[in-house]
C-alpha positions in Angstrom: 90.9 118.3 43.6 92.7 119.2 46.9 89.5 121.2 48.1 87.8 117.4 47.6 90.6 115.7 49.7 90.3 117.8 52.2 87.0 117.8 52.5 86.7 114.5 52.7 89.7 113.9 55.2 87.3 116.6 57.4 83.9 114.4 57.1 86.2 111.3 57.8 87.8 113.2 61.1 84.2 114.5 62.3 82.7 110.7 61.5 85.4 109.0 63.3 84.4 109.2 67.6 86.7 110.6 69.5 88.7 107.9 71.7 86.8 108.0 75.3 89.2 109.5 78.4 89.7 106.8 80.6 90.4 109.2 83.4 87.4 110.9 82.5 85.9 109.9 86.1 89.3 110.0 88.3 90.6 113.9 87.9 93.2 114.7 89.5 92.7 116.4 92.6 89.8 113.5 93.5 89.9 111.8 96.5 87.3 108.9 97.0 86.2 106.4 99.9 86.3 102.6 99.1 82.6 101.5 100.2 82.5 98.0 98.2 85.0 95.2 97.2 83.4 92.7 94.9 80.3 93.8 95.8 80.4 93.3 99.5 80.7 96.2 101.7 83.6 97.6 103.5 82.7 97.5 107.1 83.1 100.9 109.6 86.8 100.7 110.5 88.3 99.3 107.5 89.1 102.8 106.1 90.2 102.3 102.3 90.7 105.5 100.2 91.7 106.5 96.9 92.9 109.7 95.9 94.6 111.1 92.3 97.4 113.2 93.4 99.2 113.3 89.9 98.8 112.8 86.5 100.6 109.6 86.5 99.8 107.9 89.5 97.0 107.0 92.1 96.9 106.3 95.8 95.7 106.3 99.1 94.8 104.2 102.6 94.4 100.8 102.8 93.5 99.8 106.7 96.4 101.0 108.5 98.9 101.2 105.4 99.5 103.5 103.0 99.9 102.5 99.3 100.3 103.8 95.7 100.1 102.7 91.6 101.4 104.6 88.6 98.4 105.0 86.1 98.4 105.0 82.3 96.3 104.5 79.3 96.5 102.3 76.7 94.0 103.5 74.2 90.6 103.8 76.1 92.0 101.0 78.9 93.1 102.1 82.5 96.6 100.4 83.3 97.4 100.3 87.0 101.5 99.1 87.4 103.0 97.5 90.3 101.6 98.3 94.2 103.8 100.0 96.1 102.6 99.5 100.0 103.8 100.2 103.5 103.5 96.9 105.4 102.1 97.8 108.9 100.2 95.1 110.0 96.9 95.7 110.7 93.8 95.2 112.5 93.5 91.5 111.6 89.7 91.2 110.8 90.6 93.8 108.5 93.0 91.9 106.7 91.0 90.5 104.4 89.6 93.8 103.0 93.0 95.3 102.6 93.8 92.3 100.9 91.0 91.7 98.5 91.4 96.2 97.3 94.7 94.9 96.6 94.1 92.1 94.1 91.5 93.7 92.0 92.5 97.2 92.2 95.5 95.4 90.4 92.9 94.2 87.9 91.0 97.3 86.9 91.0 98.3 83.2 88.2 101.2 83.5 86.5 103.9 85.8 82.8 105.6 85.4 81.2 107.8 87.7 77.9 106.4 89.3 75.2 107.9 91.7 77.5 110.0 94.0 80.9 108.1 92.9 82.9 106.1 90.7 83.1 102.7 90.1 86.2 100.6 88.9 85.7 98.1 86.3 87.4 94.7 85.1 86.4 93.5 81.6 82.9 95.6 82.7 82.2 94.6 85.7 82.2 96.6 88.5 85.0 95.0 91.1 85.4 99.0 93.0 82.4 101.3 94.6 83.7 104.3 96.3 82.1 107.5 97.5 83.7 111.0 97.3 
């Protein structure tokens, strides 16, 4: 009888998938250049970057300031907290752009790797393109 059980608790573990990595496409050590927002293009000059220096938390350039977010999982659901930004003010044409990476990057609940980058995701849709 306890061969059974365990048999069967092993056929239940190997039919059971594994929980996907949400930072499965943002390793630590990555660094990645914002090239859309909502599907519109980041211009030449509004530099936006992303980088993941640490296991808990994410950051990078946004314009002229520099910014940061701890990162967690909540099963297989990215959780960005609260931004943490210097407040330089920049380049004003660029100020929507720096504006717009805040608010969704705020709202992303997943990350994939595309063509030659990563895209971040809220409820599926692709609201972040960057390039490495």
């Amino acid at each position: 009888m306890r061969h059974l059980t365990l048999s069967l608790v092993a056929i239940l573990a190997l039919a059971i998938p594994a929980a996907a990595d949400p930072f499965a496409a943002l390793p630590i050590g990555s660094q990645w250049r914002v090239t859309s927002l909502a599907g519109e293009a980041v211009p030449e000059g509004a530099e936006i970057t992303l980088s993941r220096g640490a296991a808990d938390s994410v950051g990078g350039t946004v314009i002229c300031n520099t910014w940061s977010r701890p990162i967690s999982a909540s099963g297989e659901k990215l959780v960005l907290g609260g931004l943490t930004t210097t407040k330089m003010l920049c380049d004003f044409d660029f100020f929507k752009y720096e504006f717009a990476f805040n608010d969704l990057l705020g709202k992303v609940d997943s990350v994939r790797e595309s063509a030659g980058g990563i895209e971040l995701l809220t409820n599926g849709a692709v609201v972040i393109s960057a390039a490495r």
